[in-house]
N, C-alpha and C positions, 0 to 999 in steps of 0.2 A: 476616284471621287464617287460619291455613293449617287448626289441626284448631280444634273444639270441644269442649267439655267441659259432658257432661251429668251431671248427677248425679240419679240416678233411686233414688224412694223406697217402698221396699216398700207392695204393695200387694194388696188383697185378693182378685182375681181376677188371674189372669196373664193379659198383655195380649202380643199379638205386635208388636213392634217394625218399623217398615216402613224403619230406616236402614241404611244398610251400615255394619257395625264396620271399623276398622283392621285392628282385633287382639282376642280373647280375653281381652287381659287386664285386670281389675277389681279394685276395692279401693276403697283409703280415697278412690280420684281419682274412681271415678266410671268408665264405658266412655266411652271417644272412638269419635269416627263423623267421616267425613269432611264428610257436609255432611244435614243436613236436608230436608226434602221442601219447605216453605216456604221456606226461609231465601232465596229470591231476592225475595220479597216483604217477608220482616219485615225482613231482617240488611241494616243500614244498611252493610257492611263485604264484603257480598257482593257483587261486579262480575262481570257477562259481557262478553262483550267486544262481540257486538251484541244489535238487536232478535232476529235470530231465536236465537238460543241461549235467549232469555229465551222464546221461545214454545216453543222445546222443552221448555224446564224444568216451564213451564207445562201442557204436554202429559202429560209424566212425573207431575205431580205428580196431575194428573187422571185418569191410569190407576189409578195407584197406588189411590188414595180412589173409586174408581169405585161399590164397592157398597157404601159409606159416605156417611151426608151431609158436605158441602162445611163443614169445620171454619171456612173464610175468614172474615170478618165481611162483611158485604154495605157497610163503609163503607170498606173496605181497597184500594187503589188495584192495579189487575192489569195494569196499562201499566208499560211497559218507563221507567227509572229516566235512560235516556239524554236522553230529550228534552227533562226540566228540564235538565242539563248542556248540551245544545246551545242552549237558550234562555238560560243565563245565561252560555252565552260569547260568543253573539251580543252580549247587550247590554254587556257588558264589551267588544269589540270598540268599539260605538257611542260609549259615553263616554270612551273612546281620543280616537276622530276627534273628535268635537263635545263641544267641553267646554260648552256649555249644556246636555247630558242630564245628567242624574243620574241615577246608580242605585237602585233600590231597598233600601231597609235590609232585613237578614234580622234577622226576627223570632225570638229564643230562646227557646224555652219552656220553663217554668217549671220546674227540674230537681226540685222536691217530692219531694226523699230522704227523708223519711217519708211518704210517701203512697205513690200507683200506683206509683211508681218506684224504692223503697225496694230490689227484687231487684238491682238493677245495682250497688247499692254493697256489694255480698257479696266477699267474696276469701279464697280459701284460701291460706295460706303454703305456702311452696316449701320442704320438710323433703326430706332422704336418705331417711325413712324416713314407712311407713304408719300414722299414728295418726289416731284421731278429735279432733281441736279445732275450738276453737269457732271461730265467723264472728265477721273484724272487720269489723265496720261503719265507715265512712268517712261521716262527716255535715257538711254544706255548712259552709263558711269565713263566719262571721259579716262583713258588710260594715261595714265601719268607713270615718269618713271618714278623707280621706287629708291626713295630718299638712304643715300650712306651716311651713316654717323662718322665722324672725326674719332680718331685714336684715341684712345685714354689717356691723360699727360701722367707719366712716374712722378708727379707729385704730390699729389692726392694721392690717398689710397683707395679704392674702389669701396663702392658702398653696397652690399648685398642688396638685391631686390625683393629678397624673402626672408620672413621670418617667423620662427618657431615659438607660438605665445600660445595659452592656453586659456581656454572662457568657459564662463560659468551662470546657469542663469535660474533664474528661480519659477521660470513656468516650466522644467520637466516634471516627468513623472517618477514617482518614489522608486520602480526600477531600474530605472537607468542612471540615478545620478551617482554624478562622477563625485570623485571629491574636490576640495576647492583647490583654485590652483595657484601652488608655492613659488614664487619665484625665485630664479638664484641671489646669493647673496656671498659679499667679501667681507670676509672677518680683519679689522686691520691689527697690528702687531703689537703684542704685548697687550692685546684686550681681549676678553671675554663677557660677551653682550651676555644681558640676565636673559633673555631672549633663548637662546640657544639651550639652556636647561630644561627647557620644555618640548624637545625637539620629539621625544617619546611619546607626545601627545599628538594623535591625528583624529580625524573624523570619523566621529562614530564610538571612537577608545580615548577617551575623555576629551573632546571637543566638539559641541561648546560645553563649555567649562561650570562646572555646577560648585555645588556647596564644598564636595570632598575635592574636590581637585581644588579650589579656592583654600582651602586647609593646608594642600600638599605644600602649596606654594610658600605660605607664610609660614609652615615647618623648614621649608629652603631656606627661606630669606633667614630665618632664626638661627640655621644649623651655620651658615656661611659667616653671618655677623660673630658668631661664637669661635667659628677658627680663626677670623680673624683677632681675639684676645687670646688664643692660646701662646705660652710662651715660645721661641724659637728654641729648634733644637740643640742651635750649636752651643748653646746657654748652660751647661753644665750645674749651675747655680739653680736654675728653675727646674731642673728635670721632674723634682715632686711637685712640684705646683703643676706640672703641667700634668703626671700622672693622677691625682685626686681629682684636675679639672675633667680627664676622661673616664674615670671610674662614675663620678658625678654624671655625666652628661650619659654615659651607657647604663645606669639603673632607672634615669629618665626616659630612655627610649625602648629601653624593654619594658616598664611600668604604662608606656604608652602601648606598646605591640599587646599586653595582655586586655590593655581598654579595648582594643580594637577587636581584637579575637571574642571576647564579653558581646562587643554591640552585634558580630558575625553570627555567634552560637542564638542570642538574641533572637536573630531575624531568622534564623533556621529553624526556632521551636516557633514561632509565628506561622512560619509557612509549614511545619509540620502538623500543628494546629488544624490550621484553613483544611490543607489534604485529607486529615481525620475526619471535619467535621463533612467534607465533601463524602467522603467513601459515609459515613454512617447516615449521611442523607440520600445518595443512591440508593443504600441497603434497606431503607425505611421504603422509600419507592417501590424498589424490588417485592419485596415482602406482603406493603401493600395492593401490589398489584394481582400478587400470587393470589391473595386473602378474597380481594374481590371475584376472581374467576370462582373460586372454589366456592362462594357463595354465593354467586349467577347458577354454579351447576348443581348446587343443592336444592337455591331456591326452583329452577323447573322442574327438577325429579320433586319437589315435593307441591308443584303446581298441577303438575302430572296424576300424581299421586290421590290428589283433590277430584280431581275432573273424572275421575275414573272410578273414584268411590260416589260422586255425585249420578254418575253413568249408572251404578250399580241399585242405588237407592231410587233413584225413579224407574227404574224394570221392576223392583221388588215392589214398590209403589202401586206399579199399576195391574202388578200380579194379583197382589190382593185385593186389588178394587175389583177386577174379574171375578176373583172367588165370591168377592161380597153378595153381587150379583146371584150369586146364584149358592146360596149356602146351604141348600139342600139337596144339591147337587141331581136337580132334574135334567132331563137333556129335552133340549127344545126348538123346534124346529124351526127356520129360518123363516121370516115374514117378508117376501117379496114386495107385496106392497108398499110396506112400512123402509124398505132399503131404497125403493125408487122414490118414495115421497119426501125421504129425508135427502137432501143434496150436501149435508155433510158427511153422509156414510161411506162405506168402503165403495160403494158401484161408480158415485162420480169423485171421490177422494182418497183411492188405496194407500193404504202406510206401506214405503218404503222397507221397515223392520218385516214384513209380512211377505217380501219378495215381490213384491208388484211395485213396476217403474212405469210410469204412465209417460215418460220421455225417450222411452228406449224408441228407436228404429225413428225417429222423428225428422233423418233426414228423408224420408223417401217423401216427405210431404212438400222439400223443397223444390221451388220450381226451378230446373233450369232448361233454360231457353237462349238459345244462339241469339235472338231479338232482345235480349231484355242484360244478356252478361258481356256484348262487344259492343263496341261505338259503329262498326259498319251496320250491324240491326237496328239500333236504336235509329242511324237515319235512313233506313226503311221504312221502320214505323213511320216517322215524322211525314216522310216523300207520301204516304197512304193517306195522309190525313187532310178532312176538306180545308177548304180556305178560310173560314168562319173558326178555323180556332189555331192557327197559326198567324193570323192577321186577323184581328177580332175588329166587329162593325160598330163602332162607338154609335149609339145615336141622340142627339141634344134633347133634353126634355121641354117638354112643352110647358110654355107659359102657364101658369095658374088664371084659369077665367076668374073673375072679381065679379063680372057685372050679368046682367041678366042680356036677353036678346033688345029688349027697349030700351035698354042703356042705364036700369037703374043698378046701385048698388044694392049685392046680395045681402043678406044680412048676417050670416056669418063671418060674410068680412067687413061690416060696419063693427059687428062687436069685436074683432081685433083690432082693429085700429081704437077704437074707444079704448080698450085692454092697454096697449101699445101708450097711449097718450096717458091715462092715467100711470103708467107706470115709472114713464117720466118724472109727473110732478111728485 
């Protein structure tokens, strides 16, 4: 059993409980507890997995009760539960190999449901909901002897009690269905059920029955009604009637076999069709797909291509705007003034193109600080900080005075209120 179920009954002195709860919650069930302090001792149902776990248990359970007497009974067995299991697989082993052992019978004792033992046959129903009902008791099965049948009379003949039928249902699934199921069947003498010509028909290989097999059949019933008019052979007289009636009837069935082969070859250049027109519409995909890459890869080599002659035309651009400058080609000496007053010049705005990065080395500007990059600094910081801004001072504002010391009204707030009223109307 995984939990237990205690049901614990008011008592006069409250006693401390030494089990672990699951859970809090209580009621009509009673508290659960995962396992008892004893229960490796008493609870036939309790397993460790070895000796030491069971001496652990046993340790736990004697700390526990330590300044308590030993509730145990001094006739209760405190050895580990395994080594009856390993003695009675041994001898289960033994009477394997030598069939001269014999095992020993396990003795059952006496289940006395009214007596000592009367608590184990308590049971609470299993209800949605928490009421008090009562205990049903469960009381031992009266032994009765066991009832002899009377002989079988040789008159009757015995009637099996089993029987071999086959079922079929329509909620499986499409992998596992069977096929439906035939039962046997007596053919009687001198007949041949129309039935049985279709015995070549099963499920799946033309059943259920469609157009062409509906054909097949009324080509049977046509072929059959037709030998029934053939003449008989002992008939000497008809032998050429009967030979023209099968010359006849064999240029109609070959005249049919080549309809048949016609509607075959038919549906072959159909499906060969479809397959064509499939392959050359992959091929069309294919092709297309090829078409596009190769003119993704042209189009950037020739986007590339753009951007790099637009690259070239603004440096020659600006080449000659510099020469324009200066078309007499004097050389002239740098105007400090004129560079610090302008703040778009090279001193607060160097061009990149010119080898000057005005972002280079920009981390050394970053601050880092053990107080400012971990959460233990930061509540340093905070612990340093006065009370006035970690818990800030609200304070109410003060009423607006209206009136003078003599109690007249000011006249800045007579013309609000006048303000106030006309705005009203």
């Amino acid at each position: 059993m995984s939990h237990t179920v205690t049901i614990q009954e008011p008592q006069a002195k409250p006693q401390v409980s030494q089990t672990r709860w699951c859970g809090g919650r209580s009621g009509a069930w009673g508290n659960v507890s995962a396992n008892r302090t004893y229960d490796f001792l008493y609870d036939p149902l309790y397993i460790v997995s070895s000796e030491k776990d069971h001496n652990q248990a046993n340790i736990q359970a004697t700390l526990i009760q330590s300044k308590l007497a030993d509730p145990v009974p001094s006739f209760i067995s405190r050895e580990w539960k395994g080594h009856e299991e390993r003695h009675r697989e041994a001898l289960r082993q033994l009477a394997a190999t030598d069939t001269s052992f014999q095992m020993p019978k396990k003795v059952c004792e006496d289940p006395d449901v009214t007596g000592k033992n009367r608590y184990k046959y308590f049971e609470r129903p299993f209800l949605p909901f928490y009421q008090h009902t009562p205990f049903n008791v469960v009381y031992a099965a009266n032994r009765a002897e066991p009832y002899t049948f009377p002989p079988p009379s040789a008159k009757y003949l015995p009637v099996p009690s089993k029987y071999t039928v086959g079922t079929q249902t329509d909620y499986r699934d499409a992998e596992v269905q069977t096929d439906p199921y035939s039962p046997e069947y007596v053919v009687c003498q001198d007949t041949i059920p129309e039935l049985l010509t279709l015995a070549t028909l099963t499920w799946g290989r033309g059943l259920p029955a469609g157009q062409a097999e509906v054909e097949m059949i009324e080509r049977a019933r046509e072929k059959r009604a037709w030998e029934a008019t053939l003449p008989s052979l002992s008939d000497t007289t008809q032998f050429e009637k009967r030979r023209r009636m099968m010359n006849a009837m064999e240029r109609k069935e070959w005249a049919f076999r080549e309809q048949e082969i016609e509607k075959l070859q038919e549906i072959r250049l159909e499906v060969l069709k479809e397959l064509l027109k499939k392959r050359d519409k992959n091929q069309n995909e294919v092709s297309m797909a090829r078409l596009n890459a190769q003119w993704s890869t042209l189009q950037e080599a020739k986007e590339a291509k753009l951007a790099q002659i637009q690259h070239t035309h603004v440096s020659a651009m600006r080449k000659l705007t510099g020469k324009g400058k200066n078309i007499e080609g004097k050389l002239e000496r740098r105007n400090i003034i004129k560079d610090y007053s302008d703040y778009g010049s090279q001193v607060y705005g160097p061009l990149s193109r010119l080898g000057r990065f005005p972002d280079n080395n920009s981390e050394d500007f970053v601050v880092k600080n053990h107080y400012l990059s971990t959460y233990e600094g930061l509540v340093e910081l905070e612990s340093c900080l006065p009370d006035f801004v970690t818990q800030p001072r609200i304070k109410p504002p003060k009423p607006k005075v209206t009136t003078t010391k003599d109690g007249f009204l000011k006249r800045a707030a007579r013309m609000d209120r006048e303000l106030a009223e006309v705005h009203k109307v």
